[in-house]
Gaussian input, Z-matrix of N, CA and C with variables (Angstrom, degrees):
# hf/3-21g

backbone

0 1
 N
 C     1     B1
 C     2     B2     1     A1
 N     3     B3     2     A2     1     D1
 C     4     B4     3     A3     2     D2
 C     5     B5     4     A4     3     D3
 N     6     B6     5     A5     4     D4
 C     7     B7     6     A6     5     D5
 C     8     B8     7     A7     6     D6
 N     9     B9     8     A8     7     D7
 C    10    B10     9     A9     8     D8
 C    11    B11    10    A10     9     D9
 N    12    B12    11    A11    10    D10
 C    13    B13    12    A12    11    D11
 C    14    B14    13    A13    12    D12
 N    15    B15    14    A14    13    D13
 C    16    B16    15    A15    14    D14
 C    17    B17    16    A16    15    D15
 N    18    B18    17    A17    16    D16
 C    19    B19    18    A18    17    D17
 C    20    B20    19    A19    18    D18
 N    21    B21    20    A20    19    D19
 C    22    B22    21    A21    20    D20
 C    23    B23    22    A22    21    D21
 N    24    B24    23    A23    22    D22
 C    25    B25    24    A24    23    D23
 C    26    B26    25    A25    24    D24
 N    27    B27    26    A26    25    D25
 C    28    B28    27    A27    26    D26
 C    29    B29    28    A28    27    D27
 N    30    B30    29    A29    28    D28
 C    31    B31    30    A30    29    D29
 C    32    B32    31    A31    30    D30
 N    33    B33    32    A32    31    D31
 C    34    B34    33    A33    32    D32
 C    35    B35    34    A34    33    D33
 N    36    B36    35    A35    34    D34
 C    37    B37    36    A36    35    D35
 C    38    B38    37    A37    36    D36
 N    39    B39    38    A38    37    D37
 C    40    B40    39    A39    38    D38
 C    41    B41    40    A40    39    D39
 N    42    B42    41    A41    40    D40
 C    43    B43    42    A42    41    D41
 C    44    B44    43    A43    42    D42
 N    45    B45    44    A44    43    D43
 C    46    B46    45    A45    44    D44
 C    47    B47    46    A46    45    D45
 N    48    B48    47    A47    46    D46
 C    49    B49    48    A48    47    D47
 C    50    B50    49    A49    48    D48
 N    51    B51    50    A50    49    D49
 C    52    B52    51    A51    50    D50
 C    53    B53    52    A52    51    D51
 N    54    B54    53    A53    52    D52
 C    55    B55    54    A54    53    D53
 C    56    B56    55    A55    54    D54
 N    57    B57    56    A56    55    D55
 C    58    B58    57    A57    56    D56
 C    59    B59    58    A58    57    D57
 N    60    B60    59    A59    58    D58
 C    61    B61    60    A60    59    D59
 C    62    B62    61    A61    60    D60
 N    63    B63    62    A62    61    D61
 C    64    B64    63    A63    62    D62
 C    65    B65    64    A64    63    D63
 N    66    B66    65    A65    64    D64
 C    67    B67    66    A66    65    D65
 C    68    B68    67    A67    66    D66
 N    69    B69    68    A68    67    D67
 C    70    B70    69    A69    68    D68
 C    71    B71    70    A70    69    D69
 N    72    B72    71    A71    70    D70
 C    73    B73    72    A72    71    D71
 C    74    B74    73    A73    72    D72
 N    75    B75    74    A74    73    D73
 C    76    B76    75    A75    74    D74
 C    77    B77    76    A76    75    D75
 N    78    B78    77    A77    76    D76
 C    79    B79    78    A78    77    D77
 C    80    B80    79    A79    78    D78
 N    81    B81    80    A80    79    D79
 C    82    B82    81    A81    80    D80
 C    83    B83    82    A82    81    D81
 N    84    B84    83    A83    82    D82
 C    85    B85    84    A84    83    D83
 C    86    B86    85    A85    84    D84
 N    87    B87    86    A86    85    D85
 C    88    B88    87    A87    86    D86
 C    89    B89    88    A88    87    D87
 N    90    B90    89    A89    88    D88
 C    91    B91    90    A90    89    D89
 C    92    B92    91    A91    90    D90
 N    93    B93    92    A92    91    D91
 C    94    B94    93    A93    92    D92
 C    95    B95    94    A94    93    D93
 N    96    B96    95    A95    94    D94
 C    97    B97    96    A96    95    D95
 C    98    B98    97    A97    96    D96
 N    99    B99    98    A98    97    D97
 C   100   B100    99    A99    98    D98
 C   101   B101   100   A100    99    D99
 N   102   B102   101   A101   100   D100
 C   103   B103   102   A102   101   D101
 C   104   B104   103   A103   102   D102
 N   105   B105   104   A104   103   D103
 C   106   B106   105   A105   104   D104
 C   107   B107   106   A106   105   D105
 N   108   B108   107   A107   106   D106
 C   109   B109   108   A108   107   D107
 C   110   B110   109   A109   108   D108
 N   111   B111   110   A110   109   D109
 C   112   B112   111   A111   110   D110
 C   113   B113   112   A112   111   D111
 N   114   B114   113   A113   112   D112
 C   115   B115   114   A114   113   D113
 C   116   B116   115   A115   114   D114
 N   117   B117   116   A116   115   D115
 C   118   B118   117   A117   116   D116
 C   119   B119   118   A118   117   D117
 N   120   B120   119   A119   118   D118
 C   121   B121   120   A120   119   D119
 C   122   B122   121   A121   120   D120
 N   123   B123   122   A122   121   D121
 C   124   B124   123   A123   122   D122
 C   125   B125   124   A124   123   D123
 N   126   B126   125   A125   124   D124
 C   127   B127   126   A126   125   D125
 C   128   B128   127   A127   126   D126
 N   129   B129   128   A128   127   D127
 C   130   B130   129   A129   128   D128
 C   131   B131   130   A130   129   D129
 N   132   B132   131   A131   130   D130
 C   133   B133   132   A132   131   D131
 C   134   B134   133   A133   132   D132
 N   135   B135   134   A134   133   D133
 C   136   B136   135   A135   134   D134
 C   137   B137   136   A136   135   D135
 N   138   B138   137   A137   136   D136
 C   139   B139   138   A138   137   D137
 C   140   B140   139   A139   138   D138
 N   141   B141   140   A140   139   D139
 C   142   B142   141   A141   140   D140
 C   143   B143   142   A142   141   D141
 N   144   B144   143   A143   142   D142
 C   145   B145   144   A144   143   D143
 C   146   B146   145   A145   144   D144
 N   147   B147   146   A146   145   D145
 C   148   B148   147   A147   146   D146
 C   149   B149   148   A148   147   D147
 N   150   B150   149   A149   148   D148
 C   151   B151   150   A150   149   D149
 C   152   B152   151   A151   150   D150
 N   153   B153   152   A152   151   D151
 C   154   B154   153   A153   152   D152
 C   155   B155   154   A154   153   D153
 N   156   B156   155   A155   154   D154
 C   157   B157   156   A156   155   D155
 C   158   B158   157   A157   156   D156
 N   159   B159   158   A158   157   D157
 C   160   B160   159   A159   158   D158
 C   161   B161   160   A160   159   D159
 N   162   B162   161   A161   160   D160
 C   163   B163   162   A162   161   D161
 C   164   B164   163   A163   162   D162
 N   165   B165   164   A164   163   D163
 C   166   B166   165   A165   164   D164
 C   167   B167   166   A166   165   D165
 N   168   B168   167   A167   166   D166
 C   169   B169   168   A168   167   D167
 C   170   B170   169   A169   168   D168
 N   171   B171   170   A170   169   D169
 C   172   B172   171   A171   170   D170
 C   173   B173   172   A172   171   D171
 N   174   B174   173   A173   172   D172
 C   175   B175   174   A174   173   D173
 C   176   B176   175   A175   174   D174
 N   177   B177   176   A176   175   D175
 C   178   B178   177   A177   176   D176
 C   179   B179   178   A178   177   D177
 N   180   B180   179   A179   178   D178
 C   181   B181   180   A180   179   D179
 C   182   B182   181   A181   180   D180
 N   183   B183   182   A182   181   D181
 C   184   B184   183   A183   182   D182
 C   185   B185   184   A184   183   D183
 N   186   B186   185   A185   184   D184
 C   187   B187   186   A186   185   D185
 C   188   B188   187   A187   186   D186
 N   189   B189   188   A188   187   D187
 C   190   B190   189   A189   188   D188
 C   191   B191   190   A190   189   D189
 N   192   B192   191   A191   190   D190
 C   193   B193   192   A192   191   D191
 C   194   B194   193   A193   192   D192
 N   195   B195   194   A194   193   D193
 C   196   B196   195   A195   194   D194
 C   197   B197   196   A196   195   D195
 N   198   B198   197   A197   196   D196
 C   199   B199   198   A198   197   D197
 C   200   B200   199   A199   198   D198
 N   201   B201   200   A200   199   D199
 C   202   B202   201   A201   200   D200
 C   203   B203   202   A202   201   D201
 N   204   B204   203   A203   202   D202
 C   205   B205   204   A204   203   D203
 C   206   B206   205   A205   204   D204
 N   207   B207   206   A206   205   D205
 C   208   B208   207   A207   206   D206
 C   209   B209   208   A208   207   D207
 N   210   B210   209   A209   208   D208
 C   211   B211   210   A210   209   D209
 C   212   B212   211   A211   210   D210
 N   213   B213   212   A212   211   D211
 C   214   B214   213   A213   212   D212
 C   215   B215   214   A214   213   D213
 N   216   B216   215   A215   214   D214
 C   217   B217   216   A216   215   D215
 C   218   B218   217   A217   216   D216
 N   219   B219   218   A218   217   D217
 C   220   B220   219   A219   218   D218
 C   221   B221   220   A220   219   D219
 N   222   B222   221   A221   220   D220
 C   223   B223   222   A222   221   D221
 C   224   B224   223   A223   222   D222
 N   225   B225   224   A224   223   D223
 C   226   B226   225   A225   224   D224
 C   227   B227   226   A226   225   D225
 N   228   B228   227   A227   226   D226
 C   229   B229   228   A228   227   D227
 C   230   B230   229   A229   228   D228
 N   231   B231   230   A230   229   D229
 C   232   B232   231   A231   230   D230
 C   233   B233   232   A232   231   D231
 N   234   B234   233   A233   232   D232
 C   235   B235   234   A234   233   D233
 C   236   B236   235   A235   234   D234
 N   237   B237   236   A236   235   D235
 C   238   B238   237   A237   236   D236
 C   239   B239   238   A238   237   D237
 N   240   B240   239   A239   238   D238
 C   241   B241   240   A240   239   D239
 C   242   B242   241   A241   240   D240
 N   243   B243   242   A242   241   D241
 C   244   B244   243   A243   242   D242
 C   245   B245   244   A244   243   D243
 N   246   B246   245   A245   244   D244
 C   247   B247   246   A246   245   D245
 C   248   B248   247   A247   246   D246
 N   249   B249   248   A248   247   D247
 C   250   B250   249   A249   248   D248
 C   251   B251   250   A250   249   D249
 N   252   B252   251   A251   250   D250
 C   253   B253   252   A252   251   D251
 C   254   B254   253   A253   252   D252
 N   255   B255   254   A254   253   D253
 C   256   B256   255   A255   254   D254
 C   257   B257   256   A256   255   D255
 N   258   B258   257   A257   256   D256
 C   259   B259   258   A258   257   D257
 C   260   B260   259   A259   258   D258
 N   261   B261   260   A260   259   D259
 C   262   B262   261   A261   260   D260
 C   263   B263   262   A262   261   D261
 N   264   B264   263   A263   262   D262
 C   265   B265   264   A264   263   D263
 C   266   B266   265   A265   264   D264
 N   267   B267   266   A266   265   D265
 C   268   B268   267   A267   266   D266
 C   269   B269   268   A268   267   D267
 N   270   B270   269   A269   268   D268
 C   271   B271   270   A270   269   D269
 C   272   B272   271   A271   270   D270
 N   273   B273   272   A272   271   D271
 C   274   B274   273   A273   272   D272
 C   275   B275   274   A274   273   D273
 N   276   B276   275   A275   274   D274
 C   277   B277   276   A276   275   D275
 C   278   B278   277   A277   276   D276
 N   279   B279   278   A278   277   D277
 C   280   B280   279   A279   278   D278
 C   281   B281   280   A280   279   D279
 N   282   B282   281   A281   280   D280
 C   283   B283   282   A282   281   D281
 C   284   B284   283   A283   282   D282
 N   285   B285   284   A284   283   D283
 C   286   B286   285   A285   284   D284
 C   287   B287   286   A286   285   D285
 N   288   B288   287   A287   286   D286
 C   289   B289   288   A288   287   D287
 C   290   B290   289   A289   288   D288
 N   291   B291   290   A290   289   D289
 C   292   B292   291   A291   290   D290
 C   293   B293   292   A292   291   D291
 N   294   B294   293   A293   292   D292
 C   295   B295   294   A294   293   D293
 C   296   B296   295   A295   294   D294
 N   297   B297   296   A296   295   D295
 C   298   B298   297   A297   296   D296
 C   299   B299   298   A298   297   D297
 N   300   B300   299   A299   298   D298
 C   301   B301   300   A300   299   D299
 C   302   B302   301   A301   300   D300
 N   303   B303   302   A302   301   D301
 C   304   B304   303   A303   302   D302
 C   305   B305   304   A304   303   D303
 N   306   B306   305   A305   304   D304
 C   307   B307   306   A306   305   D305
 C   308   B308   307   A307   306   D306
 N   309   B309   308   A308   307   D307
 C   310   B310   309   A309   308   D308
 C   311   B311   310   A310   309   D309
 N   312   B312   311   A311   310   D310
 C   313   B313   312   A312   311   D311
 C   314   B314   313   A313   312   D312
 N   315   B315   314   A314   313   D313
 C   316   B316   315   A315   314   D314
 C   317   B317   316   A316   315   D315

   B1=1.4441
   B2=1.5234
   B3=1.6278
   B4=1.1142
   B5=1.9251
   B6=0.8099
   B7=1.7086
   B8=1.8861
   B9=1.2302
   B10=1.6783
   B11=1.0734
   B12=1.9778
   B13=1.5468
   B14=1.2284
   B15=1.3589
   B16=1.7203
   B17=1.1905
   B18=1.2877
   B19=1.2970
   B20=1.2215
   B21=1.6551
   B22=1.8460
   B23=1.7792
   B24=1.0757
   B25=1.5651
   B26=1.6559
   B27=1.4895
   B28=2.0325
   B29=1.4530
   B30=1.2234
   B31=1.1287
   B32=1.5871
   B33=1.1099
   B34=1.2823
   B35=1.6175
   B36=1.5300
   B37=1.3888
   B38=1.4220
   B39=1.3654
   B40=1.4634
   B41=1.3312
   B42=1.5331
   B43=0.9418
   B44=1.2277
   B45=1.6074
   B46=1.7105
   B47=1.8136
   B48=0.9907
   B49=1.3370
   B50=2.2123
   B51=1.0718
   B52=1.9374
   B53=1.4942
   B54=0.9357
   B55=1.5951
   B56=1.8162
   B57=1.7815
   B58=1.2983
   B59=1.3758
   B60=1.4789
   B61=1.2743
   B62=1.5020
   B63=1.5965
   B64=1.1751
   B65=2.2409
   B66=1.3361
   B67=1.3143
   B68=1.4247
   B69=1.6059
   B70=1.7482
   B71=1.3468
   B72=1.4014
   B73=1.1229
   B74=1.5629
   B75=1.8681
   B76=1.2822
   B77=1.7803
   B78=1.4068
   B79=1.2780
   B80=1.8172
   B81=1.4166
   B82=1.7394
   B83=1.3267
   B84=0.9389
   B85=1.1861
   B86=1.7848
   B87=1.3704
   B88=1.3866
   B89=1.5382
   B90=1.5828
   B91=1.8912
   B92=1.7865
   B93=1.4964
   B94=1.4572
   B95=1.4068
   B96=1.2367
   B97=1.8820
   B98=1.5812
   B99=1.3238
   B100=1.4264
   B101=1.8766
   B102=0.9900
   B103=1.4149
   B104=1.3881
   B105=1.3284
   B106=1.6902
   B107=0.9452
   B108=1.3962
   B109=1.5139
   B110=1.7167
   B111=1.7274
   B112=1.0989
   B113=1.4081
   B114=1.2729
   B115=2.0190
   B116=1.4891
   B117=1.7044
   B118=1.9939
   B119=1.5070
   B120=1.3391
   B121=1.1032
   B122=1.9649
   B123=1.3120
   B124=1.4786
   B125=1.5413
   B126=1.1698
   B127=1.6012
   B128=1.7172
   B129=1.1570
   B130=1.3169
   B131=1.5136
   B132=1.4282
   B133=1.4582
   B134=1.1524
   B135=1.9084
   B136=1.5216
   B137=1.0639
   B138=1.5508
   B139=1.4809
   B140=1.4755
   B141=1.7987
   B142=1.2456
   B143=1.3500
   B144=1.3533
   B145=1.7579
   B146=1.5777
   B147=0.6197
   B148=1.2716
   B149=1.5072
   B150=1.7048
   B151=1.3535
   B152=1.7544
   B153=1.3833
   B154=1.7579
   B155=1.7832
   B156=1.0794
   B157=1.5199
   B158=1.6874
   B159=1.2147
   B160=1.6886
   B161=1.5087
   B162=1.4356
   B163=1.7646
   B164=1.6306
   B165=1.2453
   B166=1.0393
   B167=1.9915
   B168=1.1907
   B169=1.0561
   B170=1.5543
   B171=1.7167
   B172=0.9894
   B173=1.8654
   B174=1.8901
   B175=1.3789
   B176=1.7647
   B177=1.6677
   B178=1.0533
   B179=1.8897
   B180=1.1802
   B181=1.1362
   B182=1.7524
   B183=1.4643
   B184=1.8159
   B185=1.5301
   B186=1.0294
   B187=1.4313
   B188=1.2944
   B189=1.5915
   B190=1.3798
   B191=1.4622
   B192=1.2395
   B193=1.6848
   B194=1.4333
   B195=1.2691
   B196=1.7574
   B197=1.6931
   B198=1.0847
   B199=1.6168
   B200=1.7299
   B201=0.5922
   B202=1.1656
   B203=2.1704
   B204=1.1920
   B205=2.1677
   B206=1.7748
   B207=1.5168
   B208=1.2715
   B209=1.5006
   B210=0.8252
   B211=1.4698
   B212=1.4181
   B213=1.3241
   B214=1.2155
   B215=1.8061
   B216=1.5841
   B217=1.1987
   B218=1.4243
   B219=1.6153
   B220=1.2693
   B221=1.6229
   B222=1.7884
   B223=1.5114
   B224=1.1283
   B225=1.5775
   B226=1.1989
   B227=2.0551
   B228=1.5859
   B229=1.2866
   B230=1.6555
   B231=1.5154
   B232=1.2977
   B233=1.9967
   B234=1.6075
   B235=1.6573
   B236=1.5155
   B237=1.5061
   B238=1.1329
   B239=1.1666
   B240=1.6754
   B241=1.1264
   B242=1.7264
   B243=1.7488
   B244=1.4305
   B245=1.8416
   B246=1.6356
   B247=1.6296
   B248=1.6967
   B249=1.6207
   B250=1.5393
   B251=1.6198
   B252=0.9542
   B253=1.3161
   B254=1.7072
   B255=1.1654
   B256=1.9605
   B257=1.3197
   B258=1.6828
   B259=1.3108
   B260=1.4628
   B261=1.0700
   B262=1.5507
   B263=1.0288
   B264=1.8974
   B265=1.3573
   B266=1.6561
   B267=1.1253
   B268=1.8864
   B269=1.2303
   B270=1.5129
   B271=1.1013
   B272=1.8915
   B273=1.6297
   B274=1.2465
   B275=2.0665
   B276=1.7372
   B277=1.4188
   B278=1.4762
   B279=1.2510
   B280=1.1036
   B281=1.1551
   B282=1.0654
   B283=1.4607
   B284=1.5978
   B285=1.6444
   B286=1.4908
   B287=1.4034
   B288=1.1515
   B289=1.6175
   B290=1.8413
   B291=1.3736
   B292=1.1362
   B293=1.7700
   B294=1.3013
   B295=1.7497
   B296=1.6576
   B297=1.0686
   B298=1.2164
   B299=1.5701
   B300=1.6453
   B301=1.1996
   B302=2.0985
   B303=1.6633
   B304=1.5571
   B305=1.3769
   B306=1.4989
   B307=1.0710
   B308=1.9893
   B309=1.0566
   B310=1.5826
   B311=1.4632
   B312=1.1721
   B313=1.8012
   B314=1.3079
   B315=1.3931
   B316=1.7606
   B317=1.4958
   A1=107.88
   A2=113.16
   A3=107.72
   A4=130.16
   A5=120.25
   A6=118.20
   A7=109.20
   A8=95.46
   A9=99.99
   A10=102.34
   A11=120.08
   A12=121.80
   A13=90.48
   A14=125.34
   A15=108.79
   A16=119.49
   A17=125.35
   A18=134.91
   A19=140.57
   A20=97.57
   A21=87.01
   A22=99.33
   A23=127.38
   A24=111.94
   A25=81.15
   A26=118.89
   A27=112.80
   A28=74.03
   A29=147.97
   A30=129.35
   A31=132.20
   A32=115.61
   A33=134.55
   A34=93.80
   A35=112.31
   A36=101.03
   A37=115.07
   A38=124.42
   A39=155.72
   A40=89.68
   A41=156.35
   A42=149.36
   A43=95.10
   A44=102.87
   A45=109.31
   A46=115.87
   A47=122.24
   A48=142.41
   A49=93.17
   A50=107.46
   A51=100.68
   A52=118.66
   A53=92.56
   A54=97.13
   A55=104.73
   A56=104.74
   A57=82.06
   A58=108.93
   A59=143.69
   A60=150.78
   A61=135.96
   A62=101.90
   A63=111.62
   A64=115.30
   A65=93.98
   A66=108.63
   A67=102.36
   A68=94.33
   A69=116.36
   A70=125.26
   A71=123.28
   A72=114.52
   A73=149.06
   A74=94.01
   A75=105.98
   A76=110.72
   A77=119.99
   A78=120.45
   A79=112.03
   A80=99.88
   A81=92.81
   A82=136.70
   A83=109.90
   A84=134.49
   A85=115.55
   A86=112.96
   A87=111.51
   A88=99.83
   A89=98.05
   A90=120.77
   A91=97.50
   A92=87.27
   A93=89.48
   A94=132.72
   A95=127.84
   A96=144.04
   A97=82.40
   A98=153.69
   A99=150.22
   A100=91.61
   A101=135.64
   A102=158.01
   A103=121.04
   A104=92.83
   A105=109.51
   A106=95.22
   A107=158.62
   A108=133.23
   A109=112.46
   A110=97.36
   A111=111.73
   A112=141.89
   A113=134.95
   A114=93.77
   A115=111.45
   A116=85.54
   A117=84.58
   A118=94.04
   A119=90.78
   A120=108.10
   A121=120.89
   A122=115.65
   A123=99.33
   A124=112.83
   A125=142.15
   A126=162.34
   A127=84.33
   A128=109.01
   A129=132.16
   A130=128.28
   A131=89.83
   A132=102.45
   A133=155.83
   A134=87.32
   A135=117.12
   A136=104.25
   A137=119.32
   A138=134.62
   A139=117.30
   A140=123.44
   A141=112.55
   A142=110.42
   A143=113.40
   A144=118.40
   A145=110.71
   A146=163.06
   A147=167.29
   A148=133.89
   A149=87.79
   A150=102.38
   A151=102.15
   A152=116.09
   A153=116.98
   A154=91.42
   A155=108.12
   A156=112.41
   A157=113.39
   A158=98.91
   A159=85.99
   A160=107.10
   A161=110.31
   A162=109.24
   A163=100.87
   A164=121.05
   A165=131.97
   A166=115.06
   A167=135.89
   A168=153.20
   A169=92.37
   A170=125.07
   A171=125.31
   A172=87.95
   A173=125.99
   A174=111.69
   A175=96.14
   A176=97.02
   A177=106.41
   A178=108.98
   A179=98.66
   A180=98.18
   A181=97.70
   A182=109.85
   A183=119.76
   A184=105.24
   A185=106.38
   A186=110.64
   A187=123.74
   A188=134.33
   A189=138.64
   A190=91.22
   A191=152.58
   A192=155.22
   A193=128.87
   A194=103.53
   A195=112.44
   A196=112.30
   A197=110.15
   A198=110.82
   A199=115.21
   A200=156.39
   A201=157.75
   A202=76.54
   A203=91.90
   A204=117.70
   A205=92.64
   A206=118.72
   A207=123.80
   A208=124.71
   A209=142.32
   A210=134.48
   A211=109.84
   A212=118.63
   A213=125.07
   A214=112.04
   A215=111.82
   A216=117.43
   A217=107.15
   A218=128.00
   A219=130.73
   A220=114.36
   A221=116.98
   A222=107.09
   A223=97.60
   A224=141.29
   A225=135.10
   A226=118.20
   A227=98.38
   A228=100.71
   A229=105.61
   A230=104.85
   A231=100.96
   A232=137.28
   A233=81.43
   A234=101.33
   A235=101.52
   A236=116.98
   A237=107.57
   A238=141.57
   A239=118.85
   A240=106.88
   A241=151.28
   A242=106.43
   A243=134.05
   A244=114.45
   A245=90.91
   A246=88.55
   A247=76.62
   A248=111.01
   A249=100.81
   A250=118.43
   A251=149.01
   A252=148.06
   A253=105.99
   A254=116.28
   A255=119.79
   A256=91.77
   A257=132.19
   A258=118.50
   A259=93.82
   A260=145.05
   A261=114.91
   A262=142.89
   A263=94.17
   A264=112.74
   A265=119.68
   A266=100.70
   A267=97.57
   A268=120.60
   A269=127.47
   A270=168.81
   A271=82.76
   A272=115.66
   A273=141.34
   A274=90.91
   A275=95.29
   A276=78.67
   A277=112.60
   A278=130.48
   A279=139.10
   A280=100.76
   A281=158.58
   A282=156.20
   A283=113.52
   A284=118.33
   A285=102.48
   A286=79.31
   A287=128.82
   A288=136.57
   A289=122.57
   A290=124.12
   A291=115.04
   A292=106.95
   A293=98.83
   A294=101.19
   A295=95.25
   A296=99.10
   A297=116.30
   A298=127.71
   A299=121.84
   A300=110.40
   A301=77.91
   A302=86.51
   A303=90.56
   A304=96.86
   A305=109.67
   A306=117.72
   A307=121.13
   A308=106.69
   A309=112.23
   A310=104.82
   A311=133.76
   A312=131.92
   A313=107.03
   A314=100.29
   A315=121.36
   A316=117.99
   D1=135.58
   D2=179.07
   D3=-66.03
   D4=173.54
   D5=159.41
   D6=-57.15
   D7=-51.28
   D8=-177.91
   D9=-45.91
   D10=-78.22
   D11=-146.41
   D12=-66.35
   D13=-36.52
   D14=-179.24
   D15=-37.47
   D16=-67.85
   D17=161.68
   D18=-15.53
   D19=-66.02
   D20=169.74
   D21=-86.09
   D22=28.49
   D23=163.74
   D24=-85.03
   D25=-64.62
   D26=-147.09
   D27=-55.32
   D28=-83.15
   D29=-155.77
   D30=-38.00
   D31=-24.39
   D32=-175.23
   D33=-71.74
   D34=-44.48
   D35=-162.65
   D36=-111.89
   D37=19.85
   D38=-177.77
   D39=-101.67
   D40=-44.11
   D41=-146.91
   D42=-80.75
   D43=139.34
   D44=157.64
   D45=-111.66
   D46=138.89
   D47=-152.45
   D48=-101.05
   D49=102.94
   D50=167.34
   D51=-123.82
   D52=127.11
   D53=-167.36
   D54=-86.93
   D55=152.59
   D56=178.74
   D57=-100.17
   D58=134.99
   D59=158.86
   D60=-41.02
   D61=-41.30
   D62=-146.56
   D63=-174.62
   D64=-156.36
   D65=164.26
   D66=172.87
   D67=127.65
   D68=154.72
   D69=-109.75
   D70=-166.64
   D71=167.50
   D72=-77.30
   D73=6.60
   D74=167.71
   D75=-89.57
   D76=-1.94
   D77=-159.99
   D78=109.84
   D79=-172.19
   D80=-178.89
   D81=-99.52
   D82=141.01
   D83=-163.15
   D84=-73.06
   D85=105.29
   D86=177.06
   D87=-125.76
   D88=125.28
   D89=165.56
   D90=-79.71
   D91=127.96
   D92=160.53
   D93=-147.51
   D94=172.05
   D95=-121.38
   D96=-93.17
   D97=-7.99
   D98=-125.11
   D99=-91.27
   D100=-162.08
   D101=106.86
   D102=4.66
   D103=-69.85
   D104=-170.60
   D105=-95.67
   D106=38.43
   D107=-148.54
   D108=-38.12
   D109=89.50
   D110=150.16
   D111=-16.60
   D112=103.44
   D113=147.28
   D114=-123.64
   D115=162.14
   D116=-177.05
   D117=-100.66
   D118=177.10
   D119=164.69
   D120=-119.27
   D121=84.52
   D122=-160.63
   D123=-94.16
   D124=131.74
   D125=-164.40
   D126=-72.76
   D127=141.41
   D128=157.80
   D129=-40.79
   D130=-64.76
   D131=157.44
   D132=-67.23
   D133=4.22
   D134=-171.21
   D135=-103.47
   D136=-25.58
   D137=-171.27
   D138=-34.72
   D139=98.28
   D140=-167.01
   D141=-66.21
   D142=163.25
   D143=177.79
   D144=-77.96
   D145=-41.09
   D146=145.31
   D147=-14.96
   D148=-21.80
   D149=169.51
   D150=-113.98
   D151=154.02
   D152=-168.66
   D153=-94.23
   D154=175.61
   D155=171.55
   D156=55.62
   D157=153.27
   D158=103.51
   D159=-125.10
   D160=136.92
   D161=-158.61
   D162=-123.24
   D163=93.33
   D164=176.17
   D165=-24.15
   D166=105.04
   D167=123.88
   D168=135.77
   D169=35.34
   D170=-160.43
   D171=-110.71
   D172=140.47
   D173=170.66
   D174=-103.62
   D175=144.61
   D176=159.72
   D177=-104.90
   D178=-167.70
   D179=-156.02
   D180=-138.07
   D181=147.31
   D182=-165.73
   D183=-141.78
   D184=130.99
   D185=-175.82
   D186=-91.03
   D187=166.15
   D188=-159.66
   D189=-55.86
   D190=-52.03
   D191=149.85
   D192=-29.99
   D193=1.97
   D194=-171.87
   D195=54.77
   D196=27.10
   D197=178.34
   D198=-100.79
   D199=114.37
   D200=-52.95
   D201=-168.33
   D202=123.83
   D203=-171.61
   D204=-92.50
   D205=122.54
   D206=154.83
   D207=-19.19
   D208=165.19
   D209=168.32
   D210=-140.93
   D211=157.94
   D212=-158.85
   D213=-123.31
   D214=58.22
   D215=-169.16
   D216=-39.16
   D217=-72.77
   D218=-157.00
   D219=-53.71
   D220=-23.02
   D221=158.86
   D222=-63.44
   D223=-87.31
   D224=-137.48
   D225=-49.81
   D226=-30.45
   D227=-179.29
   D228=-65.58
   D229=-45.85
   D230=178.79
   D231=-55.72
   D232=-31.40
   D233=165.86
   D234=-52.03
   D235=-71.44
   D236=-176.67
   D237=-56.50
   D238=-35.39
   D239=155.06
   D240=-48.05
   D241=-16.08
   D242=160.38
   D243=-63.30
   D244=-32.75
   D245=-151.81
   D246=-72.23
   D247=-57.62
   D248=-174.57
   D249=-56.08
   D250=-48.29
   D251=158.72
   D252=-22.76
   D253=-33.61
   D254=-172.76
   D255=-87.13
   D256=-41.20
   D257=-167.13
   D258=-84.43
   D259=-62.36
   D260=179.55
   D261=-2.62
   D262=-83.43
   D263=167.97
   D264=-57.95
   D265=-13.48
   D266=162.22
   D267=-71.58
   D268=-49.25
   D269=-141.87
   D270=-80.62
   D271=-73.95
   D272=-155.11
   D273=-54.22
   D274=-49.01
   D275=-158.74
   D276=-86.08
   D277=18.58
   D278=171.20
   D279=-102.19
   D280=-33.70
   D281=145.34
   D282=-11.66
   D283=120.73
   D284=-161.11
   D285=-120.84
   D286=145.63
   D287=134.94
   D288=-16.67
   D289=143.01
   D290=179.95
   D291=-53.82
   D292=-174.65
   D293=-176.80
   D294=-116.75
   D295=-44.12
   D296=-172.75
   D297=-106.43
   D298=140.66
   D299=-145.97
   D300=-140.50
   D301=147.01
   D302=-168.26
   D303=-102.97
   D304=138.03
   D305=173.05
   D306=-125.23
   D307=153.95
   D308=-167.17
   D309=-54.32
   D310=130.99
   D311=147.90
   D312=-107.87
   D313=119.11
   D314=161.22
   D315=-61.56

């Protein structure tokens, strides 16, 4: 194994994952996967660029350095768009036809 892939594996597994919860009046609120399960509190205006949103129940991701890991909105949108596409078609096939059919009385 190289030095590289090594690398982003410890990195891979150095990462802590915080989801955001919410928002108060310090800014938003992300619970996170750590030890302590953390949460921050991050200011709006603090909001690094690197991360999209802040998108309510979306995790970003922080590295063994507390620096804050790119994020990859257009997977996650795309995830979701599957998950809803499965509830549909769930939705669809449970869907029964009427039972009953109206007919005219004279």
């Amino acid at each position: 194994m190289t030095n590289g892939l090594l690398g982003i594996i410890l990195a891979g597994a150095l990462t802590t994952h915080c989801i955001n919860t919410g928002e108060d009046r310090l800014g938003v609120i992300l619970n996170c996967d750590d030890s302590n399960h953390s949460v921050l509190h991050v200011p709006i205006s603090e909001w690094p660029s690197v991360w999209h949103g802040p998108e309510l129940g979306f995790a970003y991701a922080i590295d063994a350095q507390g620096r804050p890991v790119p994020s990859d909105h257009a997977a996650w949108q795309q995830r979701q768009q599957v998950i809803r596409e499965k509830q549909l078609q769930e939705g669809r096939r449970w869907r029964r036809p009427a039972m009953q059919q109206t007919t005219k009385v004279n």
